[in-house]
Structure formats: structure tokens, C-alpha cells
N, C-alpha and C positions, 0 to 999 in steps of 0.2 A: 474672469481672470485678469491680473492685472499683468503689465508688457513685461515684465523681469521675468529672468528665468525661472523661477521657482516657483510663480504667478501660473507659467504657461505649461511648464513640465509637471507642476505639482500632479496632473491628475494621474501621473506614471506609477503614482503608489498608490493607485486602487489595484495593479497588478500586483502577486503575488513575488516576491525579491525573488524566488525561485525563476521564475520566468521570464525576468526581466530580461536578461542576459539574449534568450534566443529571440525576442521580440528586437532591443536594441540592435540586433544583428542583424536580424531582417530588415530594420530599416534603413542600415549602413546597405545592405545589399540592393537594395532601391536607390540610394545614391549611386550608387556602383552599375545601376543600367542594369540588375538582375529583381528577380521577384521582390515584390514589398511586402510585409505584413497584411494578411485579408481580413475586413471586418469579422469575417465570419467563424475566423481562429479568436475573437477577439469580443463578439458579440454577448457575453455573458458576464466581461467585466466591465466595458464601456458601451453606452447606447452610443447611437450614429453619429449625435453632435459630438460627444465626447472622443468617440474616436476620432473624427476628421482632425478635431483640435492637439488630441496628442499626436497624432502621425505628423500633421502639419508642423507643430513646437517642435517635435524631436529630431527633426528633419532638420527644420531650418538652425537649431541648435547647434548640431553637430556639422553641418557643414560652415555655420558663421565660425564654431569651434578652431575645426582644421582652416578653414580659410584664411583666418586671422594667426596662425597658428601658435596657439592658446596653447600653454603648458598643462600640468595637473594640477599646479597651485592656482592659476589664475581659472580655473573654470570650478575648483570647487569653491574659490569666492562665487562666483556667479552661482551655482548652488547653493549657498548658505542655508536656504531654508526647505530644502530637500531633506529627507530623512538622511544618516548618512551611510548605512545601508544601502541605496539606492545612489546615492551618490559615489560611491566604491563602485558598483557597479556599470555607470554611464562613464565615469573615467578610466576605467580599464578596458571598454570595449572600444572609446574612441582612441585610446591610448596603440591595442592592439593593431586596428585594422587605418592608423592614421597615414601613412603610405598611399595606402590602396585608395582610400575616399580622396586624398589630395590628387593620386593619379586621372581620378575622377570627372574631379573639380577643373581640375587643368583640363582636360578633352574636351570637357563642356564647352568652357569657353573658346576653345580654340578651332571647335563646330560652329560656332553661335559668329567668332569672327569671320571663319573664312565663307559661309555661306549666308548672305541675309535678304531678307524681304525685300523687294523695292516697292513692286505693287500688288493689291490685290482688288477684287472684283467679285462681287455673290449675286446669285438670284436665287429666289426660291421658287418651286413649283410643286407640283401635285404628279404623284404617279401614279397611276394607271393599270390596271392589274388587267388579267387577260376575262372575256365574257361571265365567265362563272365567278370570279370575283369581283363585280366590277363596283361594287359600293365600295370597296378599298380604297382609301384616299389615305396616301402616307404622305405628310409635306418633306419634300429634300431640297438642301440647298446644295448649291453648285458654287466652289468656292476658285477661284482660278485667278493663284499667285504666280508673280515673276520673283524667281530667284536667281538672282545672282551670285555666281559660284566661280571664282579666278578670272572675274572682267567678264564672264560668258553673260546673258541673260537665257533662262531656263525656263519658262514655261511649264506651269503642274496645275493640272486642272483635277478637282478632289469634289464627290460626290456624298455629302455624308446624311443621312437621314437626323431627328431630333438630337440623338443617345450620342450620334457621333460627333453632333456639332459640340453638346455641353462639352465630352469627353474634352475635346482641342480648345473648348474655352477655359476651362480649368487646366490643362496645358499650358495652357498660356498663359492664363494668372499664374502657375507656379515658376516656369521660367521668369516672367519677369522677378519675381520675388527674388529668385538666387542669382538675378543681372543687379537689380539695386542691393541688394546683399554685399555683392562683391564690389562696387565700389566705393 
């Protein structure tokens, strides 16, 4: 896919135009800090890469959208080579819910300024199951950030096994995305 919208969202119209509507929604509800769209609602139209790549485009679409706060005329230029079916449909859902995602958008940032990192700290080790299990070796790191929160420093010491490390590293690649987003 190439970096334009139409490159990145095209693969939205292997959904059915029927569907689009509650999908889009769901993923404005992901922005909104409530459930996101699951592969698994989703697994029969788009394989894994496919999906990751439209939730990630439609995401980062709709919030550079509001963010920039893009009219309906200046985002269905950016759509031009969307069907326009489907383009009817992405600008009326970020048209409807454009308040609520900006409300959003704002808290984000205003989480992201008043609390942030100063330092962190990881080790990894091996856990230890009890005699009956004891060929168990799970590796966990132990990740223990200071956060700074209105001049305080905070101390959080966070315990995550493999699933939960990826989990916060994708986390974290996608905040940064909508920090360089917005400036």
C-alpha cells in the first residue's frame, strides 16, 4: 500500500458497504477509550496482516481527520480514490461522532502532558512454579518506571510476562504515532 489515504484505507472495501458503518464505529469507539473492533468479528474478510493494517489506517485517519479538523470536502479529496460509497460512509460517521473523538483527542493529550516518564529500569528473570511444576520456566520482566505526576515522582513497578511485555510495546509504538500525529 502506498502512504495516501486511499493506498492505506483502500483495503476497507473488501468490507461489505453494509458493514462499514458499525465497524467505523467501532473503531471511533477505540479512540474514545471504549472497545475496538476484534479480528475475530472481522477474520473472514481481512487476514491478520490485513487487518492490523486497516484498523491501524482507520484509526490513524480519523483521528489525523478530527485532529487537523478536516471538513467533508477536504477529506473526501483525501479519499478520491475510495469508492464513493464507502467514502459517504467514513465521512458521515466521522462527521457524526466528530465532538466525541476530538473530546478524546484532547484528554489524551492532556494525560500524556500532565503525567510522564522520567525513568525506567527492567530485568528479566525466570519464574519458578511450585515442585509439581517445576520444569515451568516462564521468562518475566520486571519493568520499574518513575512517573512524574504534578512535580511528585511516583514510583510503579510493573510485572509483565512475554504477551504483556509485546501488549505495552505496541502500546507504545501506537501512542507515539498519535504524539508525532499531532504535532
Amino acid at each position: 500500500m502506498d502512504g495516501t489515504a486511499e493506498g492505506t484505507l483502500g483495503l476497507i472495501e473488501k468490507l461489505p458497504v453494509a458493514q462499514c458503518p458499525q465497524f467505523l464505529h467501532k473503531v471511533i469507539d477505540g479512540v474514545c477509550g471504549r472497545a475496538k473492533p476484534r479480528f475475530q468479528d472481522y477474520g473472514s474478510i481481512w487476514n491478520l496482516r490485513e487487518w492490523l493494517e486497516v484498523l491501524d489506517s482507520t484509526t490513524a485517519f480519523i483521528k489525523t481527520r478530527v485532529g487537523k479538523d478536516g471538513g467533508s470536502e477536504e477529506i473526501s479529496n483525501e479519499l478520491s480514490g475510495i469508492n464513493p460509497e464507502y467514502k459517504e460512509v467514513i465521512i458521515k460517521c466521522i462527521k457524526s461522532r466528530k465532538p466525541e473523538i476530538r473530546e478524546a483527542l484532547v484528554e489524551n493529550v492532556c494525560a500524556m502532558s500532565s503525567a510522564y516518564l522520567q525513568d525506567f529500569d527492567w530485568q528479566l528473570k525466570l519464574a519458578m512454579s511450585s515442585d509439581k511444576l517445576s520444569t515451568l520456566q516462564m521468562p518475566l520482566v520486571n519493568l520499574d518506571l518513575d512517573i512524574v505526576e504534578n512535580g511528585a515522582i511516583a514510583p510503579v513497578s510493573i510485572e509483565m510476562n512475554k504477551e504483556e511485555l509485546q501488549n505495552l510495546i505496541n502500546s507504545l509504538e501506537a501512542a507515539n504515532k498519535v504524539v508525532l500525529q499531532l504535532k
